[in-house]
MARLUMZA-543641 format. One line per 4 residues: number of its first residue (from 1); for each residue x, y, z of C-alpha. Coordinates in steps of 0.1 Angstrom, whole numbers, plus 5000, padded with zeros to 4 digits. Example, Ala and Ser with C-alpha at 12.3 -4.5 7.8 and 13.67 -1.06 7.14 Angstrom:
BEGIN
1 = 5123 4955 5078; 5137 4989 5071
END
This chain:
BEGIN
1 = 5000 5000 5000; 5033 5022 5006; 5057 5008 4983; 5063 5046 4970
5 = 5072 5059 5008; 5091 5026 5014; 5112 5028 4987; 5119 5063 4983
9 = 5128 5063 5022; 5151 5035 5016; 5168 5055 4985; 5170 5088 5010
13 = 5186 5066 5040; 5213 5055 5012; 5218 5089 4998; 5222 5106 5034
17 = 5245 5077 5046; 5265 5072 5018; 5275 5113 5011; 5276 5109 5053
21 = 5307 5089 5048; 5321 5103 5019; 5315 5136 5030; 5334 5127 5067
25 = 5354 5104 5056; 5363 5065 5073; 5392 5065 5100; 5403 5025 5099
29 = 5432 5010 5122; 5448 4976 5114; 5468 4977 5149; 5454 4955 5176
33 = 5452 4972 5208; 5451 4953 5236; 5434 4967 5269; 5465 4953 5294
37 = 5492 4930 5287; 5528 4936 5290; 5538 4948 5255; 5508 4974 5255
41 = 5522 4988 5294; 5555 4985 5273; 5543 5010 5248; 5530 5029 5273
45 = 5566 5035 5284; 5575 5039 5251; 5550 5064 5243; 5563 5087 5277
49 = 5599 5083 5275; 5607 5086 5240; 5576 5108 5224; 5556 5075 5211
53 = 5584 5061 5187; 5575 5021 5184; 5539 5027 5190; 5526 5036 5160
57 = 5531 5014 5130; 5568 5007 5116; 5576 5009 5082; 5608 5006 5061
61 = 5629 5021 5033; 5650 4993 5020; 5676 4996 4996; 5700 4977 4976
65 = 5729 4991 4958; 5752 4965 4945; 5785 4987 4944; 5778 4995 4978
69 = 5754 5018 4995; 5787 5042 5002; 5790 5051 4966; 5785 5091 4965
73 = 5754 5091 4941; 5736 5062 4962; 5745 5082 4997; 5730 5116 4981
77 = 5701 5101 4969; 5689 5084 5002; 5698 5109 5022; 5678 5137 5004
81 = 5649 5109 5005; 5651 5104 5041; 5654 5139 5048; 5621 5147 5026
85 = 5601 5113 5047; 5608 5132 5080; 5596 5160 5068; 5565 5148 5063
89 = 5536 5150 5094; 5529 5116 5101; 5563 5107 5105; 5577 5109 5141
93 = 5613 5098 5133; 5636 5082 5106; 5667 5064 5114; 5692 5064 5088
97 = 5716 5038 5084; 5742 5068 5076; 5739 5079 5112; 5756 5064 5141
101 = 5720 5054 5158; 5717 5032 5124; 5750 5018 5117; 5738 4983 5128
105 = 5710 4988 5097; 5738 4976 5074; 5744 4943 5061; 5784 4932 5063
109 = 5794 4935 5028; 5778 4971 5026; 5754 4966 5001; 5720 4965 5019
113 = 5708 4987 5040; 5676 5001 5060; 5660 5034 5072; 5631 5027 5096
117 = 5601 5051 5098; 5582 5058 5129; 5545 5072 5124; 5526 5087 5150
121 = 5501 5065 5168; 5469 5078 5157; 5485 5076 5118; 5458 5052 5105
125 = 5463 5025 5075; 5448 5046 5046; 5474 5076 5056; 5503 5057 5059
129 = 5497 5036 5029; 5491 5071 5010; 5525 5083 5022; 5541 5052 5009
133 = 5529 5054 4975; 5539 5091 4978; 5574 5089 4984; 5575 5056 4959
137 = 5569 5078 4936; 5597 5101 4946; 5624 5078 4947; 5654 5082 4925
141 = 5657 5046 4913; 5681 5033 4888; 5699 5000 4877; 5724 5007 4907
145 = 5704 5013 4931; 5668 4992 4943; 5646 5006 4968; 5614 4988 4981
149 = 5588 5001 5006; 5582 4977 5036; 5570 4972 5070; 5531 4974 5084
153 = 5531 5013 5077; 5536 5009 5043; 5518 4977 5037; 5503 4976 5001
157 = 5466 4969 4997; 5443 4968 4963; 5411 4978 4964; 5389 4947 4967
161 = 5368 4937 4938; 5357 4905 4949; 5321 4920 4955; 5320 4925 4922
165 = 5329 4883 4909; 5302 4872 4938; 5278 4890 4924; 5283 4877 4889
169 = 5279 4844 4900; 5249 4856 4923; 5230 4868 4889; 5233 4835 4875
173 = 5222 4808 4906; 5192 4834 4906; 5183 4830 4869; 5190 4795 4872
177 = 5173 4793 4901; 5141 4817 4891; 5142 4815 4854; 5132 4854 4856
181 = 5151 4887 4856; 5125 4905 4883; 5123 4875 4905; 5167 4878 4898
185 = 5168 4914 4905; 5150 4919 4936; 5177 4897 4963; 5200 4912 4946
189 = 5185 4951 4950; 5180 4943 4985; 5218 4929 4988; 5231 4956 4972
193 = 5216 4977 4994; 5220 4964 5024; 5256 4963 5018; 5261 4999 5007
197 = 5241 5013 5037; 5264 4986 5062; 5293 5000 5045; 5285 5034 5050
201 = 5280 5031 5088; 5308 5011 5094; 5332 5046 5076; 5314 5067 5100
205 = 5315 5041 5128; 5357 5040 5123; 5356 5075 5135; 5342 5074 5167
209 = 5362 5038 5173; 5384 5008 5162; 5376 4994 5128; 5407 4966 5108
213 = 5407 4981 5074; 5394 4951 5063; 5361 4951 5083; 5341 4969 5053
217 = 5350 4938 5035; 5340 4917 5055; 5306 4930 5061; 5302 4935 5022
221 = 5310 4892 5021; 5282 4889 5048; 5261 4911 5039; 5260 4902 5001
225 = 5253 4862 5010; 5225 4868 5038; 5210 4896 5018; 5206 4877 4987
229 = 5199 4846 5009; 5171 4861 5030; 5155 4877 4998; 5154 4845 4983
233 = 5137 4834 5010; 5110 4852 5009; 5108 4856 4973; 5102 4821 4972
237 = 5077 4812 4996; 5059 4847 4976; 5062 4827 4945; 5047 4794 4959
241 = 5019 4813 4976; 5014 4831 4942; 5009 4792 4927; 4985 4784 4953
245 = 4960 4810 4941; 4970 4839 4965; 4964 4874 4956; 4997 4895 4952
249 = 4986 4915 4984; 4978 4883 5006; 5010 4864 4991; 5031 4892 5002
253 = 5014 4893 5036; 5020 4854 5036; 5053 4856 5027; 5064 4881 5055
257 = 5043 4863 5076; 5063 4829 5073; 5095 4831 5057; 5101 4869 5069
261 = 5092 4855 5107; 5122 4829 5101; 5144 4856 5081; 5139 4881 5113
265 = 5147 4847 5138; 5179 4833 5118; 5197 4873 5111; 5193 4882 5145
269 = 5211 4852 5158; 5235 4865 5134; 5234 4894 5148; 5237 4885 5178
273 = 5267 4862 5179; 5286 4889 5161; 5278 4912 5192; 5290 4887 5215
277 = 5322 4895 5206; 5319 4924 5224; 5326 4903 5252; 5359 4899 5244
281 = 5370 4932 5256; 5392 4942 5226; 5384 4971 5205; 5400 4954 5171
285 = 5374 4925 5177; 5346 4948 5190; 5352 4965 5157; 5349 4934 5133
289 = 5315 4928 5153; 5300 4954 5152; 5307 4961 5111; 5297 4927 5105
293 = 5264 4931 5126; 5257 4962 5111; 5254 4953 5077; 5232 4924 5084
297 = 5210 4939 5105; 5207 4966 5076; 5198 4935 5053; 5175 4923 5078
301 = 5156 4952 5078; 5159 4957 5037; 5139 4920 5036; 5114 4929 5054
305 = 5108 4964 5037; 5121 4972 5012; 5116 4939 4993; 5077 4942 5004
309 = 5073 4971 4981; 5097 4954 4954; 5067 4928 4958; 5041 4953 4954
313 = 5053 4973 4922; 5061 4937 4904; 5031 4915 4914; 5025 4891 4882
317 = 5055 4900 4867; 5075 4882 4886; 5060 4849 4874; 5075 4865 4841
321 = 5104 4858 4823; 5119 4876 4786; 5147 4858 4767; 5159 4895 4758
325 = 5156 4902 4800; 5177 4868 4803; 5202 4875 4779; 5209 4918 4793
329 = 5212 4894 4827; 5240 4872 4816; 5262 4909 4799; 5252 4924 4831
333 = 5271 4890 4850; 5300 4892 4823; 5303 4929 4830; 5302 4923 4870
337 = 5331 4893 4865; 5348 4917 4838; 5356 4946 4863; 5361 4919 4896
341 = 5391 4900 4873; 5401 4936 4867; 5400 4928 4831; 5397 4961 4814
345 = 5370 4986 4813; 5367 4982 4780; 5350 4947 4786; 5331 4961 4813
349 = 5316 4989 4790; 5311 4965 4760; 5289 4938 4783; 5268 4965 4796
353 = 5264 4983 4764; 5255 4952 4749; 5228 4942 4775; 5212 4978 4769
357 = 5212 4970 4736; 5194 4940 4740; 5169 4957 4763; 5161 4980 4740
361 = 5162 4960 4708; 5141 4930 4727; 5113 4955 4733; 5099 4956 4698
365 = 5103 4925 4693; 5074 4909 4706; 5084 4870 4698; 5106 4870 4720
369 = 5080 4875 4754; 5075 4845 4774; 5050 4841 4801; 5059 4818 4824
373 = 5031 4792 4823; 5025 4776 4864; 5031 4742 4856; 5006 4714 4878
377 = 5028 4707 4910; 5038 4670 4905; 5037 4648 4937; 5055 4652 4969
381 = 5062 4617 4968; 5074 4618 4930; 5097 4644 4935; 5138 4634 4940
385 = 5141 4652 4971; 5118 4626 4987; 5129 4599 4968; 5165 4610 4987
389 = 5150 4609 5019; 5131 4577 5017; 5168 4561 5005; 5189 4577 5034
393 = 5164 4568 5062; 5162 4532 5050; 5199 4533 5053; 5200 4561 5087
397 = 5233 4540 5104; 5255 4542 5066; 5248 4580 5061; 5258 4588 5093
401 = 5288 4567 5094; 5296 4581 5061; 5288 4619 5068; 5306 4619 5102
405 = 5334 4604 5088; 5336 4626 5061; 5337 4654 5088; 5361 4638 5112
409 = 5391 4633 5086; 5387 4670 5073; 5386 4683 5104; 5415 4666 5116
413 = 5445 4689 5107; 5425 4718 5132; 5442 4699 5158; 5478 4712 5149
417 = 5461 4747 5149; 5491 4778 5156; 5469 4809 5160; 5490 4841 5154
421 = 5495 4867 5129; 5508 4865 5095; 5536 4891 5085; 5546 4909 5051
425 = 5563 4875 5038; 5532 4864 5030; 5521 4891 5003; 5520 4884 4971
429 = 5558 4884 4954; 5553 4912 4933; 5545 4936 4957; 5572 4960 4972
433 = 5561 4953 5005; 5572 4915 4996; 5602 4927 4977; 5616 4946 5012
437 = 5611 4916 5032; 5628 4896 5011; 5656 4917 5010; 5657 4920 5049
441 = 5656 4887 5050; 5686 4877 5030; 5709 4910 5040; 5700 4904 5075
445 = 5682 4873 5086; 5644 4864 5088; 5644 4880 5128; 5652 4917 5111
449 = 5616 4917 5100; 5601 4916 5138; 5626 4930 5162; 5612 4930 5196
453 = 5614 4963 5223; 5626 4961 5257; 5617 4989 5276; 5631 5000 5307
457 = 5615 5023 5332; 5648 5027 5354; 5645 5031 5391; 5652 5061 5411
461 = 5689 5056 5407; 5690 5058 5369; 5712 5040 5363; 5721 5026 5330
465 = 5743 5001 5344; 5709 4977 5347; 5704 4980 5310; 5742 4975 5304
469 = 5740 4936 5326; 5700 4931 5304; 5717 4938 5269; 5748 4909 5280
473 = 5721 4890 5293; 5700 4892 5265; 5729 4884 5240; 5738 4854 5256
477 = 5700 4841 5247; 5696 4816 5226; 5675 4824 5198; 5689 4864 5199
481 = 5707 4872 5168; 5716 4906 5180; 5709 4933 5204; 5713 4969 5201
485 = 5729 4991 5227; 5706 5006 5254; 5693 5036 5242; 5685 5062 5272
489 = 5656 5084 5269; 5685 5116 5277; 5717 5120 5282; 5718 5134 5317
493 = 5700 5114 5342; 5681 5090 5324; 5647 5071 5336; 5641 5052 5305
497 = 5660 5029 5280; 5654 5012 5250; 5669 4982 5238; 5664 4961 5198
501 = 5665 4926 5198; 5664 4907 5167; 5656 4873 5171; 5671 4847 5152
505 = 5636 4835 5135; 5611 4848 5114; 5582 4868 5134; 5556 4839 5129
509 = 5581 4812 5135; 5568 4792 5169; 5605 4796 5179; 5600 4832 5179
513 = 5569 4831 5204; 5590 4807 5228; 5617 4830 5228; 5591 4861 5239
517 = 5580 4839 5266; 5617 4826 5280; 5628 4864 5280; 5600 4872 5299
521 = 5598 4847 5326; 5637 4837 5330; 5660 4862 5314; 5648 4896 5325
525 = 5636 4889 5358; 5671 4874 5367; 5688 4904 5354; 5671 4929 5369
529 = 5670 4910 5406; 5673 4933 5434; 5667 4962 5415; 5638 4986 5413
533 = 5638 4990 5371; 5607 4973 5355; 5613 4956 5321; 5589 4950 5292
537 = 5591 4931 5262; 5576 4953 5231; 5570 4956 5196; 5546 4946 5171
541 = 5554 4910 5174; 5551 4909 5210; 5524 4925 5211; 5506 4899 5181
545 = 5517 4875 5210; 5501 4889 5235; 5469 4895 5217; 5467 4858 5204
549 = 5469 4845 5240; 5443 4867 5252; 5422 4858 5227; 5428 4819 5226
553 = 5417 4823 5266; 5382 4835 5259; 5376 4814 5229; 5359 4787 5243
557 = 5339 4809 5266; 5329 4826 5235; 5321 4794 5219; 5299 4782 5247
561 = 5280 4810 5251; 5267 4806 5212; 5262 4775 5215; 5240 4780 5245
565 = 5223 4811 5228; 5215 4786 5199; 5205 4756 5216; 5182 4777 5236
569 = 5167 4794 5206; 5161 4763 5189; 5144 4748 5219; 5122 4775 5220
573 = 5112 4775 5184; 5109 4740 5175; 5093 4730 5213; 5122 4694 5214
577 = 5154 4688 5234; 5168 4664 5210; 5164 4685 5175; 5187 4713 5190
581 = 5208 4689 5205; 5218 4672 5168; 5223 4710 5154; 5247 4719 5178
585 = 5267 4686 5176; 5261 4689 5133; 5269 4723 5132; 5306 4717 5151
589 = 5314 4685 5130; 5307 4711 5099; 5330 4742 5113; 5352 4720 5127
593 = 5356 4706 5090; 5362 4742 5075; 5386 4749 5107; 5404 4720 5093
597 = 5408 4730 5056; 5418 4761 5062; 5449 4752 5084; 5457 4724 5060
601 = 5460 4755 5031; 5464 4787 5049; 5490 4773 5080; 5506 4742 5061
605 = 5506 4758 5024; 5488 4733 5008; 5477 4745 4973; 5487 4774 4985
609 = 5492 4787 4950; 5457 4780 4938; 5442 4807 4962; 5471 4833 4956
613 = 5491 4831 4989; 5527 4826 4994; 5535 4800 5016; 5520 4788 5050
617 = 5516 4811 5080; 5493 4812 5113; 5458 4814 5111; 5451 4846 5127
621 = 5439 4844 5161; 5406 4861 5152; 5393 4844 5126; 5385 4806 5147
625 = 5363 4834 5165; 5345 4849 5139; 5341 4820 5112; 5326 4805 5143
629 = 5297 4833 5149; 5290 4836 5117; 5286 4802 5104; 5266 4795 5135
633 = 5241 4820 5126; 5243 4813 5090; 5229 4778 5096; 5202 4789 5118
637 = 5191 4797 5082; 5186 4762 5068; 5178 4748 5102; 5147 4769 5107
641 = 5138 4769 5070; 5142 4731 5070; 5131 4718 5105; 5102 4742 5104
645 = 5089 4725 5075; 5093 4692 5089; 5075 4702 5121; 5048 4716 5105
649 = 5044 4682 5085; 5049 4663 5118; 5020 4683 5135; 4997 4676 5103
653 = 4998 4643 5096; 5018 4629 5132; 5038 4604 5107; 5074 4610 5116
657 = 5090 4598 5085; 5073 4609 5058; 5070 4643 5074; 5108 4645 5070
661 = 5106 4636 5037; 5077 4663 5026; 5100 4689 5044; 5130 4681 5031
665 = 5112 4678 4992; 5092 4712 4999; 5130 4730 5006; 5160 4713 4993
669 = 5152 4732 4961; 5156 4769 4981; 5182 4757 5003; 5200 4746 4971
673 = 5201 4776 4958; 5205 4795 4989; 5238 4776 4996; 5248 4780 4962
677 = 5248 4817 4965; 5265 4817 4994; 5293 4794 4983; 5299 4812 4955
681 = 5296 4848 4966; 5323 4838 4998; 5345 4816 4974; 5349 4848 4953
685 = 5364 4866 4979; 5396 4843 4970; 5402 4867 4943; 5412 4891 4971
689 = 5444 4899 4976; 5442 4903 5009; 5452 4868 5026; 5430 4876 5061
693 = 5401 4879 5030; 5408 4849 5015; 5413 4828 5046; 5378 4840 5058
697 = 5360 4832 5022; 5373 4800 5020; 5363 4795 5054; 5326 4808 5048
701 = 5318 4788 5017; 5337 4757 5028; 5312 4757 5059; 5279 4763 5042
705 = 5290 4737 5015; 5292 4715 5042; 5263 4720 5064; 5237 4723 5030
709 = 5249 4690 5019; 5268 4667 5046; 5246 4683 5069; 5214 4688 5053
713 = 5208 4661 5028; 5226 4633 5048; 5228 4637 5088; 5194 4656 5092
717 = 5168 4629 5074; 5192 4598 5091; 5192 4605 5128; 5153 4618 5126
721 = 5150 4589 5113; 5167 4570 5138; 5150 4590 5168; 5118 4590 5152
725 = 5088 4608 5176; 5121 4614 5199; 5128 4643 5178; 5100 4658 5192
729 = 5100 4655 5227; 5102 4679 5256; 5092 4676 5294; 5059 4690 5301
733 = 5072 4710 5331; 5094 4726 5305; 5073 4732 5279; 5050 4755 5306
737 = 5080 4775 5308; 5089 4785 5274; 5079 4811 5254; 5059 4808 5222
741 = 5074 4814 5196; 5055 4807 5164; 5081 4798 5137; 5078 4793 5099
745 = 5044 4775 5087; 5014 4773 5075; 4994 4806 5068; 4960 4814 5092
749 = 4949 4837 5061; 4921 4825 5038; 4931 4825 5004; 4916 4842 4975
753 = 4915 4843 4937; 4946 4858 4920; 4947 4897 4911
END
């Protein structure tokens, strides 16, 4: 009755959100903070002794000069280019290897060499990333003389296009799916969206807190797949309604009614497992949260509004199709895949030109109109999806033996699970980030790209004599490559020091954590015995440490607590102990499987090359977390779309098996589909070139590949079937208690003729 308001309201919230953010601008920060631990109370030092230098990011100036960086022309041209870096305003200090603070920046044979760069603290990623390309560009260069850009501050990172490639292959599970362009278009409208709104808030959310820099992709990978998925939805049970004889009005109603009331139930637990991260009392995971959440709430609400008055302004014509719209939706799909593979915009213009030339052309040329004719439903018990279930109940103890194992052996490799932070070694090789930490690496050993910081608040004394015993102390370490002299915060009277150690391993070598550890609990407490000094071990690497401890501590309290929220939910909607029970167990054999993958190709390196990544690394301590709350919530979707169904066939006909077998016939089809999106718009994100990206869209579509198959079409009809009425049962005592909660099922409303 409102579609006009509706939808011009929804185009006026995106206008006012999006020029918001463009307008203001997004503030993102890629440097975990952690609220106490010792390298943050080390910074802390740092930050008040020595004017913040080591606690903002770190980047590099790298440079390779093969006659030896002491040649005139080389020494003229780095020093005028470290000379024009500190002059710039996010840079709190260079070091130059030509200064006596740098000489240990030198390789022996003189022929590599580094400047570090300290930025201020509340420098954030898009800044320092811009500085770096800056000064790139600068750089005098020539066949003597190599210079790369390195370190965190000067990380390189492309744009993301793998939006772009998910929605390609979106458009065409949709027509395959609907056969029509309008019944196509509208999940993806409401996506689309969704996502731009989510995105939106998150730039104006980094402002006012911690957002990663990668947390606007992120929600764009979640927010495409639910939004499209909860569209679909209700677009579908519209359709079916639309079949039945139900006006457009009433199968609207209907649909909201039912599948809306599920889509509401499944986002919010989505919603609200990415909140409960919150709980973890760390802004860098607050922020991934809450960016997350945010754009699937915004979806949620999309679904339930805005694809209402979709509904209303294409009634009938959704039921039909035109080979000219079919064919402007496949250029549209090439154009979308054209720009993600970044393969020209001259392909990009030339599919969309040629789908608004088919458009246009196809609409005087009346042959080629279709309508969509509503073909006689055949037979529930014709169809294969009962068939299926028929065969894997008759055979319950196999397909669970089979599924389970299935699980079991690709989940096995999670148990050799390192959590911890991946470095610059694993970029891509032709980046210059890359390029510098390769050259580190060989001039200087693999410890030269994550020295650690030992900061020392002295005691009243002052004296540097402490340091002087912690640097011989430190030397004599095993697993210390080389310290640097103690640096005092002034010359006169000093109350702070600060010393470099570079360890002898690479920052995500296990060796490297051990050694962080041993220094801390053995080596510095011995040397600074009897004294009043306090010591802390610093740096970026100690303080990944630090944050991967404190968040492998609170992961299985986060992890009960959604499984809890879950079970309880499900007990309340579907009125059973046993049928939440089996999706709690399901669901961990399923993202315990895609935990398992991804250490086998993100930590060991297998087929590493096929999704772009350069040798193994940790998995980042983060992701166990999130993959976990959002997978969880994403199956609430095809558990309450499925198991509804079969409830609602149980309380109809009380016949336990064939009620599994309607419900699984009436929604493998849309579950199909719905997983198929979702598959493929997550397993585009591969084309990302960020690896945190990749590791989480593999994750993502691994999982729901997984639960909408393994899962789904195996486990869920074999151990109903096994249980039988079990499935169903709940104390009586118990059921008094619990709220009603009517989920997905049949409609009250009478029907009436079609419009």
């Amino acid at each position: 009755m409102h579609r006009r308001a509706a939808v011009a309201l929804w185009v006026a919230f995106l206008i006012v959100v999006v020029g918001g953010a463009s307008i203001i601008g997004a503030t993102y920060d890629a440097n975990p903070s952690l609220p106490d631990s010792e390298s943050s109370r080390g910074f802390d030092v740092i930050d008040q002794y020595f004017g913040g230098i080591g606690s903002g990011s770190q980047g590099t100036i790298v440079f390779q000069a093969p006659g030896g960086i002491d040649d005139p022309a080389v020494r003229s041209s780095m020093t005028a280019l470290f000379a024009e870096t500190a002059a710039q305003d996010a840079v709190v200090a260079v070091t130059s290897p030509y200064t006596l603070a740098g000489a240990s920046q030198i390789t022996a044979d003189r022929t590599i060499a580094y400047a570090t760069v300290d930025l201020g603290a509340d420098v954030d990623d898009n800044e320092s990333e811009a500085l770096g390309r800056t000064l790139s560009l600068t750089a005098q260069r020539s066949e003597n003389l190599n210079i790369q850009f390195g370190g965190s501050a000067f990380a390189e990172f492309e744009p993301p296009t793998a939006e772009l490639i998910g929605l390609a292959f979106a458009v065409v599970v949709l027509i395959l799916a609907f056969g029509s362009v309008l019944a196509m278009g509208m999940p993806i409208g409401v996506a689309l969206f969704g996502v731009a709104i989510g995105t939106g808030l998150t730039g104006l959310m980094s402002n006012v807190g911690s957002f990663p820099d990668f947390s606007v992709t992120l929600g764009a990978m979640i927010g495409l797949g639910v939004g499209i998925d909860y569209a679909l939805f209700i677009v579908t049970r519209y359709r079916e309604l639309a079949h039945q004889g139900y006006s457009a009005l009433d199968a609207t109603v209907g649909a909201i009614s039912t599948a809306g009331r599920a889509v509401t139930l499944a986002g919010l637990t989505v919603v609200i497992s990415l909140l409960g991260m919150l709980l973890i009392g760390v802004a860098f995971i607050s922020g991934l949260g809450i960016a997350a959440a945010t754009t699937v709430l915004v979806t949620i609400f999309a679904s339930l509004t805005l694809l209402p008055a979709f509904l209303g302004f294409a009634q009938g014509r959704v039921e039909v199709t035109r080979v000219r719209g079919l064919v402007a939706a496949g250029f549209v799909a090439l154009a979308l895949l054209s720009a993600g593979l970044e393969v020209g915009a001259a392909y990009v213009l030339i599919f969309i030109a040629l789908g608004a030339t088919t458009l246009a052309v196809g609409s005087f040329w009346g042959p080629l109109k279709r309508q969509v004719e509503t073909k006689p439903e055949r037979p529930m018990n014709e169809t294969f999806w009962y068939r299926w279930s028929h065969h894997i109940q008759d055979h319950p103890w196999a397909a669970v033996g089979l599924a389970t194992t299935i699980l079991l052996v690709l989940a096995t490799p999670m148990l050799s699970l390192q959590m911890g932070f991946s470095d610059a070694g694993n970029f891509p090789d032709d980046t210059q980030t890359k390029k510098a930490y390769d050259l580190l690496s060989d001039g200087f050993g693999p410890g030269f790209n994550g020295p650690l910081l030992v900061a020392i608040e002295l005691g009243p004394e002052g004296d540097m004599g402490v340091a002087q015993l912690l640097v011989e102390a430190l030397a004599s370490t095993d697993g210390v490559q080389q310290v640097s002299p103690p640096i005092p915060n002034t010359i006169e009277f000093p109350n702070a020091a600060l010393i470099e150690v570079i360890p002898s391993t690479s920052p995500q070598d296990q060796d490297t954590v051990d050694l962080v550890k041993f220094l801390r609990s053995d080596v510095i407490p011995q040397s600074v015995e009897g004294t009043l000094s306090t010591v802390h071990v610093t740096g970026s690497v100690a303080a990944s440490i630090d944050f991967t401890a404190l968040l492998a501590s609170r992961l299985l309290v986060f992890i009960a607590a959604v499984l809890t929220l879950s079970f309880l939910l499900l007990m309340v909607m579907f009125r059973s102990l046993l049928v939440p029970l089996k999706a709690v167990a399901m669901n961990l054999l399923s993202i315990g499987a895609s935990y398992g993958v991804i250490v086998a190709i993100f930590q060991w390196g297998w087929a590493g090359s096929l999704v772009g990544i350069s040798g193994g690394a940790p998995i980042e301590p983060f992701i166990p977390m999130m993959l976990f709350a959002i997978v969880f919530g994403l199956s609430m979707d095809y558990e309450v779309f499925l198991i509804s169904r079969i409830r609602e066939e149980y309380d109809r006909t009380g016949n336990a098996k064939d009620s599994v077998a309607n419900g699984l016939a009436m929604t493998a089809k849309v579950i199909t589909a719905a997983a198929a999106i979702m598959v493929v718009v997550f397993g585009s994100f591969l084309f990302d070139p960020n690896r945190v990206i990749k590791l989480f869209g593999t994750g993502l579509a691994l999982a729901v590949l997984l639960d909408a198959t393994l899962v789904r079409l195996l486990l869920v009809p074999a151990t109903m079937e096994l249980l039988g009425d079990r499935n169903w049962w709940l104390p009586r005592w118990l059921d008094k208690l619990l709220p009603n909660i009517a989920h997905e099922g049949a409609l009250s409303a009478p029907r009436s003729p079609k419009e």
